[in-house]
C-alpha positions in Angstrom: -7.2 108.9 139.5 -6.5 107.8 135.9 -3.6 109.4 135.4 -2.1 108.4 139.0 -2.9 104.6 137.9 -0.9 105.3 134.5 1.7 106.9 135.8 2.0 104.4 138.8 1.7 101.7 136.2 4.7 103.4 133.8 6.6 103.8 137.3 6.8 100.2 137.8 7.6 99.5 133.8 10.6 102.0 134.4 11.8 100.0 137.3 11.2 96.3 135.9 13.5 97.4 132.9 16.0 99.3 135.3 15.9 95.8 137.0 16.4 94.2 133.6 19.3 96.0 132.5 21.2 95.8 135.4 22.1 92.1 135.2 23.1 92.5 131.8 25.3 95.2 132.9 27.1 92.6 135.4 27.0 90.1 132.1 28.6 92.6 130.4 31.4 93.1 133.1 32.2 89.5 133.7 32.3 89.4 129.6 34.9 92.3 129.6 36.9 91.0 132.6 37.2 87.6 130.9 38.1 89.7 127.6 40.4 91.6 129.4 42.6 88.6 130.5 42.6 87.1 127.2 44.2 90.4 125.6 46.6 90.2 129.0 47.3 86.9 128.1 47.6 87.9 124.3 49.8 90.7 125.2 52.5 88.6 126.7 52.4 86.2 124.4 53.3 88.7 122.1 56.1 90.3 124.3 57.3 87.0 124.6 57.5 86.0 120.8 58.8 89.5 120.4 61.7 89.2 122.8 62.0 85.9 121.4 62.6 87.3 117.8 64.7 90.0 119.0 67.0 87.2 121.0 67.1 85.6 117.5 67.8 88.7 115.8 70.7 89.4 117.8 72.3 86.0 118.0 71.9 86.2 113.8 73.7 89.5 114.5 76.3 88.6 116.4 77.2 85.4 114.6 77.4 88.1 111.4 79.6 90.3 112.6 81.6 87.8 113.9 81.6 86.1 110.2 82.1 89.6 109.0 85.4 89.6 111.4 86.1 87.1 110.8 86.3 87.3 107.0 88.2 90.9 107.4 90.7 88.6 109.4 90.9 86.2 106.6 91.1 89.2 103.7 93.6 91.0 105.9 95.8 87.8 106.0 95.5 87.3 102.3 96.6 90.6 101.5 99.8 90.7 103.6 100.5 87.2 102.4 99.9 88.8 99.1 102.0 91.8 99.7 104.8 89.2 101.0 104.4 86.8 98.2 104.8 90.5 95.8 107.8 91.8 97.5 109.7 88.4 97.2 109.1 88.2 93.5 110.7 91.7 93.3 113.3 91.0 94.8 113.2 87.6 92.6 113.1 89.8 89.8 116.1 91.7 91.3 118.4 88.2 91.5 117.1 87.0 88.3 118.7 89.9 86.8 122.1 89.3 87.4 122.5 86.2 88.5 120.5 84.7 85.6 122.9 86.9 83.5 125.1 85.0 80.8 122.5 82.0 80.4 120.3 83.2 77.8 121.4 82.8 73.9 121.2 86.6 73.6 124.8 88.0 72.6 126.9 89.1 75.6 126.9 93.1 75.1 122.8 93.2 74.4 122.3 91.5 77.8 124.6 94.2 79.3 122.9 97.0 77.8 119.7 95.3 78.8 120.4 94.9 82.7 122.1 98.4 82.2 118.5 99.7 81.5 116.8 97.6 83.5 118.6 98.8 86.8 116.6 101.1 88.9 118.8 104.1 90.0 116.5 104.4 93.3 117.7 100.9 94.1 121.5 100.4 96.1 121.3 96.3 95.4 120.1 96.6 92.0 123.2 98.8 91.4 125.7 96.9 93.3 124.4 93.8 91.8 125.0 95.5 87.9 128.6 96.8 89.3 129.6 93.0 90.3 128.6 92.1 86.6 130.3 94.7 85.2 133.6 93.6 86.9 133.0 90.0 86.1 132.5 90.3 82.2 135.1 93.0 82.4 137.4 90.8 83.0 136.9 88.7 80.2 136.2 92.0 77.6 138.6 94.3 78.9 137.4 96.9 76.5 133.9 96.3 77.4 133.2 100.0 78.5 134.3 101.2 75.9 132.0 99.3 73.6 129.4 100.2 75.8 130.3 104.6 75.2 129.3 103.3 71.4 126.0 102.3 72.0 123.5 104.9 71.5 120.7 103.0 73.5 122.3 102.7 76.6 120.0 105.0 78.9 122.2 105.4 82.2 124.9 108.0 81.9 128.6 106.7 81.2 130.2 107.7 84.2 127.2 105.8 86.2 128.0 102.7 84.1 132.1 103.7 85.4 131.1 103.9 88.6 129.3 100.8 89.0 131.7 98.7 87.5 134.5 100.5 90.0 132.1 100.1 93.0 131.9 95.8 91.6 135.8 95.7 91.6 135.8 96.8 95.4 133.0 95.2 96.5 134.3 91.4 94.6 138.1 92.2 96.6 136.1 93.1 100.0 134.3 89.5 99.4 137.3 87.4 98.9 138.7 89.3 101.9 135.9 88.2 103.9 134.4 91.4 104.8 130.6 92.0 104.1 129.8 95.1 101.9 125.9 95.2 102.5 126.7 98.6 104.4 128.8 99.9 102.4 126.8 101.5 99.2 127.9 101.7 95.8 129.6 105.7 96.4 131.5 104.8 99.1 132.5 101.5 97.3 133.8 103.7 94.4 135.7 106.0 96.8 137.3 102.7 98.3 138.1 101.3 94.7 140.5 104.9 94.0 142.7 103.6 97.0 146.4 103.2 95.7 146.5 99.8 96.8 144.5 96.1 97.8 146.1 96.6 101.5 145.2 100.2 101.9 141.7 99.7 100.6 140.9 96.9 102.9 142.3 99.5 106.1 140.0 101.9 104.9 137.2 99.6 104.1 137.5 98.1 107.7 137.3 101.6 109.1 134.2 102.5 107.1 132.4 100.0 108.4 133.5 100.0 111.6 132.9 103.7 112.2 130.5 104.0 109.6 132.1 106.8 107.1 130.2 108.7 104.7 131.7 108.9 101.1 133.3 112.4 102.1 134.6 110.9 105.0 136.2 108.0 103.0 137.5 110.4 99.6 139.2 112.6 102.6 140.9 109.3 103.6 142.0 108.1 100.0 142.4 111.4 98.4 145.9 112.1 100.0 147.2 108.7 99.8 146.5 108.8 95.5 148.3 111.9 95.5 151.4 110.0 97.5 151.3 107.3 95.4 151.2 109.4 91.8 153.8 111.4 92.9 156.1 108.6 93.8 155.1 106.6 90.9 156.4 109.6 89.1 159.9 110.2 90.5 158.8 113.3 92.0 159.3 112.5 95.6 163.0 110.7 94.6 164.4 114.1 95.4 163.1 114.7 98.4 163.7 114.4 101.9 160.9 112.6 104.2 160.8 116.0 105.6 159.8 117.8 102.6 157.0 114.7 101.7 155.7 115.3 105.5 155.0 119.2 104.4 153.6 118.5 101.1 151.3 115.7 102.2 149.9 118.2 105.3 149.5 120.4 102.7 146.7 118.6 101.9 144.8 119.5 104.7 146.2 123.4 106.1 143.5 123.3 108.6 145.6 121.0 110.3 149.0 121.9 109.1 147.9 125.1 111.2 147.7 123.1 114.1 151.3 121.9 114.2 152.7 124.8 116.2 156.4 123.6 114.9 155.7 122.9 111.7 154.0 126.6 111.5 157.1 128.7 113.2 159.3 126.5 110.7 157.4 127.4 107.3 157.6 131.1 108.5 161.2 131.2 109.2 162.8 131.9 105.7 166.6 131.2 107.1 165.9 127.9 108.5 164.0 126.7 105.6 167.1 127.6 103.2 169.4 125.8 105.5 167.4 122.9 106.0 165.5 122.4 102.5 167.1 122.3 99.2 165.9 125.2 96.2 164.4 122.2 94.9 162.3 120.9 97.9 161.5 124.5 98.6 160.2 124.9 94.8 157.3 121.5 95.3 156.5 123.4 98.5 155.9 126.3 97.2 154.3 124.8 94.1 152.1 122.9 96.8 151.0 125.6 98.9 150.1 127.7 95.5 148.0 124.9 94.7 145.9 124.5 98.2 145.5 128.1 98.1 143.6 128.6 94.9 141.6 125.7 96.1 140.5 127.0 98.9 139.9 130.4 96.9 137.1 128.5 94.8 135.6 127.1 98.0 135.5 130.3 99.4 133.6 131.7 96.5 131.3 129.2 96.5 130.4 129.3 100.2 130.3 133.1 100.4 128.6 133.2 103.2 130.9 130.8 104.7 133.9 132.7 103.6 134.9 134.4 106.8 136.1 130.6 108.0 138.9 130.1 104.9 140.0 133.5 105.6 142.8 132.8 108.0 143.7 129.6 105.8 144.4 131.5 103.0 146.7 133.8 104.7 148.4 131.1 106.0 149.5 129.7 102.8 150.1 132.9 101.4 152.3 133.3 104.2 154.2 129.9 103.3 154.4 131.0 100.1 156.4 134.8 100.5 158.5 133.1 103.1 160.0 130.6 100.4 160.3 133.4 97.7 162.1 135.2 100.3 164.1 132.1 100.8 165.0 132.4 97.0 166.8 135.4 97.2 169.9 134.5 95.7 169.5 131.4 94.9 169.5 129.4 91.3 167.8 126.7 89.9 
């Protein structure tokens, strides 16, 4: 009975706590629900501030970069300004050169020899620019190459020196004619200086430009009219026909002496050329046709593997050549 009573009793103690804990248990969950929305709360907050700082973080971001750009932009300008600004004072430098020249207390032929040195090979205005000085003070020191051969600290080579000073003589008369020379460099201005005369350089000149000759081009122009002119200036064309002068100027070129079909059956016909031609007309042919042929023998050795195309030039002028001895037969000088 006892132990029913006690275990009755300890039933009911069991219970009251059971009953006890239970609102402490709904304590407990109204205490973690209001918990909870304070860390929800809490967390946003956070997200928020977060996103704020990351908005922040961005905009600093994007204001950099564009500051960064912005500076590249401004370094970028400076530099080509800077490369500009450089490239102007070279070609300061270049004018300075020789237009400053003959204004300094240094003595006339030091100065020469020092924008002599001072020219840059690599450079067409630097040269032509030293080639219009070199005609100018020629001019008033006609011996002023030679002075210059004597100097042992002249670094370009004499015959550059030559040809710059030829290439200013063309390019001062092309000025004062009017024509501009800035396409013309200083080869082809030295080719156009060898012309036998003001008129015929100026024909040339105009030609050059206009169809843009190389300095082959314009020596194959000049070349023949030199020859002309040495030979007249000579006497050597006084006995002479204008026939004769037509054959030994074509001579120049065979190629196209060959293409003259009249000209061609003429040089072969050994009766008609002793008619027509006196011993001494036949004797510059002759001399002329000798002299094209060995010519063309030294181009042919040089270009062997071109040789094939000089072949039927050479017999040509061979040909020319046996005709006329053939038209010596019995003849005296």
């Amino acid at each position: 009975m006892d132990r029913i009573m006690r275990s009755t009793e300890q039933t009911g103690d069991d219970s009251n706590t059971s009953s006890d804990e239970e609102p402490k248990e709904e304590g407990d969950e109204s205490m973690n629900g209001s918990d909870d929305k304070e860390y929800n709360e809490q967390d946003e907050r956070e997200v928020e501030e977060q996103n704020t700082r990351t908005e922040e973080h961005e905009d600093s971001s994007e204001s950099t970069s564009s500051g960064e750009s912005a500076a590249t932009g401004q370094r970028s300008a400076n530099t080509s300004s800077e490369s500009h600004e450089e490239k102007e004072e070279a070609e300061d430098r270049e004018e300075s050169s020789s237009d400053s020249f003959g204004r300094s207390e240094e003595d006339p032929i030091d100065e020469i020899v020092r924008l002599l040195n001072d020219t840059d090979l690599k450079s067409e205005v630097m040269q032509k620019r030293t080639g219009k000085v070199l005609s100018a003070q020629s001019k008033e020191q006609p011996d002023l190459l030679n002075k210059l051969k004597e100097r042992k600290d002249v670094v370009p080579h004499r015959e550059t020196v030559k040809r710059w000073k030829q290439a200013g003589d063309a390019s001062h008369k092309l000025e004062q004619k009017g024509m501009d020379t800035a396409t013309l460099g200083t080869w082809q201005l030295q080719e156009l200086s060898k012309a036998p005369s003001d008129e015929i350089m100026f024909k040339i000149a105009r030609e050059a430009i206009a169809e843009k000759l190389t300095v082959r081009e314009i020596r194959k122009r000049v070349s023949p009219l030199v020859k002309k002119a040495k030979m007249e200036a000579s006497g050597a064309l006084t006995d002479m026909g204008p026939r004769c002068v037509e054959i030994i100027e074509a001579l120049d070129q065979p190629e196209k002496l060959m293409e003259q079909t009249k000209m061609v059956i003429l040089l072969q016909d050994s009766d008609r050329l002793k008619r027509e031609f006196t011993f001494t007309e036949l004797s510059r042919i002759h001399e002329k046709a000798n002299t094209a042929e060995t010519k063309i023998e030294k181009q042919k050795r040089a270009l062997e593997e071109k040789g094939s195309g000089y072949v039927p030039v050479i017999n040509f002028l061979r040909l020319i050549r046996k005709t006329i001895s053939a038209a010596y037969v019995g003849e005296t000088s």
